[in-house]
C-alpha positions in Angstrom: 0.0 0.0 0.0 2.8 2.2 0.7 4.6 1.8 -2.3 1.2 2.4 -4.3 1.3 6.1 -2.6 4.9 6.5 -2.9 4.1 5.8 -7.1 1.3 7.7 -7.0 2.8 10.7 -5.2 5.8 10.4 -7.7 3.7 10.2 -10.4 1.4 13.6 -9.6 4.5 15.7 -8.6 5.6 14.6 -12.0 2.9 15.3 -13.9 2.5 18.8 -11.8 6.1 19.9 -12.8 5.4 18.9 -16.6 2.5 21.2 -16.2 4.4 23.8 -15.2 7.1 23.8 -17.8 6.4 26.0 -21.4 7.8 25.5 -24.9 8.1 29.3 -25.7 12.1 30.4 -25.9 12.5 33.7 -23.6 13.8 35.6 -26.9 10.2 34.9 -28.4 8.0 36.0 -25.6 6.5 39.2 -25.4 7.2 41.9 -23.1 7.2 45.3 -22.1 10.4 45.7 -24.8 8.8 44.6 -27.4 4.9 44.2 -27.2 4.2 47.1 -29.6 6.0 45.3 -32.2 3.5 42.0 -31.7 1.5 41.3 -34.9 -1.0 38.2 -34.5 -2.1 36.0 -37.5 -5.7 35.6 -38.0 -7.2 32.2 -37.7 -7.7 30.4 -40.7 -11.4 29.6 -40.0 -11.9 33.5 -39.9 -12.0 36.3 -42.6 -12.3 39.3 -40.5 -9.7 42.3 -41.4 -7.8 43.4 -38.7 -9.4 46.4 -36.7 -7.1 49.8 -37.0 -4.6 49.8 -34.5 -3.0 52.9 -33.8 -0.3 53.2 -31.0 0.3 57.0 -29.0 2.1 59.3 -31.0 2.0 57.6 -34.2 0.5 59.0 -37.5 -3.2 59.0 -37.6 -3.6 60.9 -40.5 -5.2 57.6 -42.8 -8.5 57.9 -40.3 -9.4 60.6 -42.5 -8.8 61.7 -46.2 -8.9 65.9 -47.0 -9.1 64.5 -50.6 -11.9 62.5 -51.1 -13.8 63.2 -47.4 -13.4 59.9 -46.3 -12.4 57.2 -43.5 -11.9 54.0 -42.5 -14.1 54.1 -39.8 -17.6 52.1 -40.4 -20.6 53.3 -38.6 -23.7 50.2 -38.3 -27.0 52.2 -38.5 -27.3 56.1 -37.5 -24.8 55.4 -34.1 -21.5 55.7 -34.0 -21.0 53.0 -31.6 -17.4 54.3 -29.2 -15.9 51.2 -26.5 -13.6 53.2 -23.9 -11.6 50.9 -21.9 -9.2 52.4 -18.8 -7.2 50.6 -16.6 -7.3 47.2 -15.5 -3.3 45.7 -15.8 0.0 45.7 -17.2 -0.1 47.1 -21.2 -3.9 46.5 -20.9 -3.9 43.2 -20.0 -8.1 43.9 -19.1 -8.5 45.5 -21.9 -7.1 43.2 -24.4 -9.6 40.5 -22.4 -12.6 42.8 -22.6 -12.2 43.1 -26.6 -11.6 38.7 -26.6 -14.7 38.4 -25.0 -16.5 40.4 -27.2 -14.8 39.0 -30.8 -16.1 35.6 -29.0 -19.3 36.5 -28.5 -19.7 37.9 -31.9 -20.3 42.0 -30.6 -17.1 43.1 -31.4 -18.7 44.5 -34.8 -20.9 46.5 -33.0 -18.2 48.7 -31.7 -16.8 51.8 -34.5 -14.4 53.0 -32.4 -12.5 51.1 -29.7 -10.0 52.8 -27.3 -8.1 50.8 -24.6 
């Protein structure tokens, strides 16, 4: 009986350290160096365009054309539907799982304008 706990206890701690272990290499993980630079790839089952990203203090000047009157920016209806997100974590870690929920829940679209 005691060897069945001994393997069984051997056999969890095991299992628990294997759980614990990742196969991302440190020079490929994101961080606070270099998460501005992340780009993700869109799931094959999906054939959504990516949403416009812009990042503080970068060039926002394709939002809206002097030339032709135009944007980017899609308005559903007569609303201009605007998502302000504040706080919540590191490099909006709530944020980045507010606007996950939504994409899975299919209300993402709802949403013109999204700032986090």
């Amino acid at each position: 009986m005691k060897s069945l706990k001994t393997t069984l206890a051997v056999v969890s701690l095991s299992l628990l350290v294997t759980a614990c272990s990742t196969p991302h290499k440190l020079d490929k993980r994101v961080d606070a160096h270099n998460y501005t630079q992340v780009t993700l790839p869109m799931e094959s089952s999906t054939q959504e365009a990516e949403p416009l990203r812009t990042w503080l203090g970068e060039d926002i000047s394709y939002l809206y054309s002097e030339d032709n009157h135009t944007t980017p920016i899609r308005v559903n209806g007569d609303q201009l539907n605007v998502l302000v997100l504040s706080g919540g974590g590191a490099k909006g870690s709530f944020g980045a799982g507010v606007i996950k929920g939504l994409h899975d829940s299919n209300t993402l679209p709802d949403y013109s304008i999204i700032l986090a």
